[in-house]
C-alpha positions as CSV (number, residue, x, y, z in Angstrom):
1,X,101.2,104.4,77.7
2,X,103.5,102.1,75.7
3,X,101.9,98.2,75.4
4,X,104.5,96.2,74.6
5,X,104.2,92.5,72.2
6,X,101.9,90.8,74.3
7,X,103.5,87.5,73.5
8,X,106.4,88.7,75.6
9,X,104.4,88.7,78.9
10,X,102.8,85.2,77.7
11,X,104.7,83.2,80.1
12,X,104.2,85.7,83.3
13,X,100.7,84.6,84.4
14,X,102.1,83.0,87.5
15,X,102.8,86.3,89.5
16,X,99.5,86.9,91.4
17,X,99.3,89.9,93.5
18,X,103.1,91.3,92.0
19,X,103.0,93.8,89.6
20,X,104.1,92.0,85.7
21,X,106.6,92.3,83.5
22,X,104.4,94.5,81.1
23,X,103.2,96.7,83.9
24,X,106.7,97.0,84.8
25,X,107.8,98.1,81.1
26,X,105.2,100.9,80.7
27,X,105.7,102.3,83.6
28,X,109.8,102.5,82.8
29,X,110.1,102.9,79.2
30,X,109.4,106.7,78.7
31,X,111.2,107.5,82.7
32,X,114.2,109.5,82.8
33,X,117.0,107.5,84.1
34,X,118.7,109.4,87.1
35,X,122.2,109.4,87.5
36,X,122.6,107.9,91.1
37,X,124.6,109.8,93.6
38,X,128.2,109.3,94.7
39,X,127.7,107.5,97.3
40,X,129.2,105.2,100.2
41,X,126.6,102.8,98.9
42,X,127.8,103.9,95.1
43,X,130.9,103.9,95.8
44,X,131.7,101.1,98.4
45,X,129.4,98.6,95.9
46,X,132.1,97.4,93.4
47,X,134.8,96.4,96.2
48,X,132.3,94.6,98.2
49,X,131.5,92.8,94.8
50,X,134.9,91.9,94.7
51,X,136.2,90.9,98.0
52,X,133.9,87.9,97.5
53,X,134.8,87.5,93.8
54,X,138.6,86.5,94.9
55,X,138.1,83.9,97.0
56,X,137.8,80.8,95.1
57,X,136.4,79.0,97.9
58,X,134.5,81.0,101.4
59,X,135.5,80.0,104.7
60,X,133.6,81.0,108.4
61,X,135.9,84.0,108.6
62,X,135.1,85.3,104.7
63,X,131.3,85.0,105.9
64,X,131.8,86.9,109.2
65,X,133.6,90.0,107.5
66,X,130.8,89.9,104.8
67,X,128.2,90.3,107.1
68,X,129.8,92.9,108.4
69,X,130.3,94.3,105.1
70,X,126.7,93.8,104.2
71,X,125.7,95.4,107.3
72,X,127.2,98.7,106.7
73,X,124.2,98.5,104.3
74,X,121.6,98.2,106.4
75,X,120.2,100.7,108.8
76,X,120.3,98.5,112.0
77,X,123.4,96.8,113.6
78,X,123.9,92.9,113.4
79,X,123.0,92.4,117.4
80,X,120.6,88.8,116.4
81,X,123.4,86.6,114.3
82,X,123.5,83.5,114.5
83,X,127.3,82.2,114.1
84,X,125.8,78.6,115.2
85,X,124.3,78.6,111.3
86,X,128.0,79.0,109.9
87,X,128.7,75.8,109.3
88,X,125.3,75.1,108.3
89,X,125.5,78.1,106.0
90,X,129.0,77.9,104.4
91,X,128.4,75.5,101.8
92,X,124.8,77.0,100.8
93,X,126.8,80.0,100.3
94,X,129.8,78.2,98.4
95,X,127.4,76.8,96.0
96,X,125.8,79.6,95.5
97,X,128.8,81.7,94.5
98,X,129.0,78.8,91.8
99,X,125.7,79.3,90.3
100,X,123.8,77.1,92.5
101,X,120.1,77.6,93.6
102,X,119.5,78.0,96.9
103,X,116.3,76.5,98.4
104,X,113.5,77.7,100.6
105,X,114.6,75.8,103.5
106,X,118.4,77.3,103.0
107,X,116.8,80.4,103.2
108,X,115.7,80.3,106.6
109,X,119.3,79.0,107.3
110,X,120.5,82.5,105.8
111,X,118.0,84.6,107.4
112,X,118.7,82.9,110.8
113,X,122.7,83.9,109.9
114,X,122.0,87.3,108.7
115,X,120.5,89.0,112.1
116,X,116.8,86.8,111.2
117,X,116.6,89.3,108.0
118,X,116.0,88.3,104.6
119,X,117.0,91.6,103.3
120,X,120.2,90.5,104.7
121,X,120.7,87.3,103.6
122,X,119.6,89.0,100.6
123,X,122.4,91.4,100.2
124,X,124.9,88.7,101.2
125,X,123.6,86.9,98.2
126,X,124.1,89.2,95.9
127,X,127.3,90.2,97.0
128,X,128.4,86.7,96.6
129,X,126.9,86.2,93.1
130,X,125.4,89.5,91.6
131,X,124.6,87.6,87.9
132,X,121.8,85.2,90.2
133,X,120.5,86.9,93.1
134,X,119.0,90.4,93.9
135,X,118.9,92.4,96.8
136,X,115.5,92.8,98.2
137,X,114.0,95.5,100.1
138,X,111.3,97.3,101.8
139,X,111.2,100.0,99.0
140,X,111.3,97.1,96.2
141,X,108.1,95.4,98.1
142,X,106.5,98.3,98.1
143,X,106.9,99.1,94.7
144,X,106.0,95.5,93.5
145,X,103.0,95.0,95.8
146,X,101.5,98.2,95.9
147,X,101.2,98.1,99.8
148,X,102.6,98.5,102.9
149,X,105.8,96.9,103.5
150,X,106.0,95.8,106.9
151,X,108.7,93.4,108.3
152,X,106.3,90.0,107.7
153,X,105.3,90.8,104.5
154,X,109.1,91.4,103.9
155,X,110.5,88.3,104.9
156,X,108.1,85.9,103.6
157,X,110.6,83.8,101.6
158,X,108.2,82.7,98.6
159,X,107.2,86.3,97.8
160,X,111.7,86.9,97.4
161,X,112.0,83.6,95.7
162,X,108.9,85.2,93.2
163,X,110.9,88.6,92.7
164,X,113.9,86.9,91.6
165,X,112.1,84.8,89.0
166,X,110.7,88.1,87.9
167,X,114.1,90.0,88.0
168,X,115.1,86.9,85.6
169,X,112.4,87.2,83.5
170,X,113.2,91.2,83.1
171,X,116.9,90.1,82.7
172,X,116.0,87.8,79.2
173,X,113.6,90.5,77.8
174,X,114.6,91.9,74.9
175,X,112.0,94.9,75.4
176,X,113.9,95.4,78.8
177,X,117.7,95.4,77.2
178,X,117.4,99.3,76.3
179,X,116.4,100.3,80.2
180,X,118.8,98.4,81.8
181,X,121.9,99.0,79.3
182,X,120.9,103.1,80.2
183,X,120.8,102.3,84.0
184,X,124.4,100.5,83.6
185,X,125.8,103.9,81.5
186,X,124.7,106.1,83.9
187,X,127.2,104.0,86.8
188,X,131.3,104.7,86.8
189,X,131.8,100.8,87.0
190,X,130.3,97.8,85.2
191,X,127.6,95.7,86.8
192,X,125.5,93.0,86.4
193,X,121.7,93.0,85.3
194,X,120.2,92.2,88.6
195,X,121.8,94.9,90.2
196,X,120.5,97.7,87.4
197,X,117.0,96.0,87.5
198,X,117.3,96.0,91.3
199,X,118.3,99.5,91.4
200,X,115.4,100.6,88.7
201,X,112.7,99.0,90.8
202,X,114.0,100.6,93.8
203,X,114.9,104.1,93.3
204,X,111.2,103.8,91.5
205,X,110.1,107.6,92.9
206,X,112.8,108.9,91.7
207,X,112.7,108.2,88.0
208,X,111.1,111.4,86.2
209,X,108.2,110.0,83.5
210,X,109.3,112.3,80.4
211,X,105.7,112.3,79.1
C-alpha cells in the first residue's frame, strides 16, 4: 500500500464516518483506469453539459427540459415534481451556474423540484456547473460509507454537502492530479475534475488493482 505525505491529509480530520482523502489515494493509485463504455450516458454527457452552458441566464422552461434531461439519467420517471418550487428554485439555480454556493435550506428547495431526490437535484447541479458540484449517488455512498445505501441515508443533505467538500479537497491535491488527468484521457471529450473524481469513486468495482 502506497502512504502518501501525511501533511497532505492534515486538514481532513473533519470527515467522520467517510472514508479520507488518504484512504482514498491508496486504494486508487496502483488501480487500472478502465476505459468507460460508449454509452447513452457517455455519450449524451457533453451535450447535456452544454445545453445549460449557453444560456446566459435560466428561465422556468430551461429548468423543466433539464429535468427532463437529468431524468433520462435516473432509473425512475419524474411522477413527484414539484413545478410550485420553480420560482423558488430558479434563482438558486441561476446563482449557482455563476459559482454560487448553494445552501442547506436551498437544497430541500431542489430536492422538493427534482421528484424529492437529492441525487436529482444532484445531477441538475452538476449539469448546470460541473467545475462546483458533483453528482451523488447510491453507488458513491456506498463506496464512501462502507454501508448500505438506502434512500434516507442517501438524501441526508449534510452527508452530500460533506462529499463535495471532499471532492474539493481531492480536486486541489497534488497527489490526486496524476489519477484524475488518466481518468480525463481515457474520455473522447474534455471534462471537468468533479466529474472524473465522481466517476472514479463510482465505477469503484470496476477499477482492476494492478498489484
Amino acid at each position: 500500500m502506497v502512504v502518501a505525505n501525511a501533511n497532505e491529509w492534515a486538514s481532513n480530520s473533519w470527515v467522520m464516518r467517510m472514508k479520507n482523502l488518504e484512504q482514498i489515494y491508496n486504494e486508487f493509485v496502483d488501480k487500472d483506469i478502465i476505459k468507460p463504455e460508449d454509452d447513452f450516458y457517455t455519450n449524451s454527457y457533453p451535450h447535456y453539459v452544454n445545453f445549460f452552458a449557453q444560456k446566459k441566464e435560466f428561465t422556468k422552461e430551461d429548468i423543466i427540459l433539464g429535468m427532463g434531461l437529468v431524468y433520462s439519467w435516473m432509473p425512475t420517471m419524474p411522477k413527484n415534481i414539484n413545478f410550485k418550487k420553480l420560482e423558488e428554485a430558479l434563482p438558486i439555480l441561476n446563482r449557482a451556474k455563476n459559482g454560487g454556493i448553494v445552501g442547506k435550506d436551498e437544497y430541500v428547495v431542489l430536492k422538493s423540484l427534482c421528484n424529492n431526490s437529492l441525487v436529482g437535484a444532484s445531477k441538475l447541479l452538476h449539469f448546470i456547473n460541473p467545475e462546483q458540484y458533483a453528482i451523488w449517488d447510491r453507488k458513491i455512498y456506498a463506496y464512501l460509507y462502507q454501508e448500505r445505501a438506502d434512500t434516507n441515508r442517501v438524501e441526508n443533505i449534510n452527508k452530500y454537502m460533506d462529499y463535495l467538500a471532499l471532492v474539493n479537497k481531492i480536486s486541489q491535491s497534488h497527489l490526486f492530479e496524476p489519477i484524475i488527468t488518466k481518468i480525463q484521457t481515457q474520455f473522447k471529450q474534455p471534462f471537468s475534475k468533479f466529474r472524473a473524481i465522481e466517476w472514479m469513486l463510482f465505477s469503484y468495482n470496476t477499477f482492476k488493482k494492478e498489484h
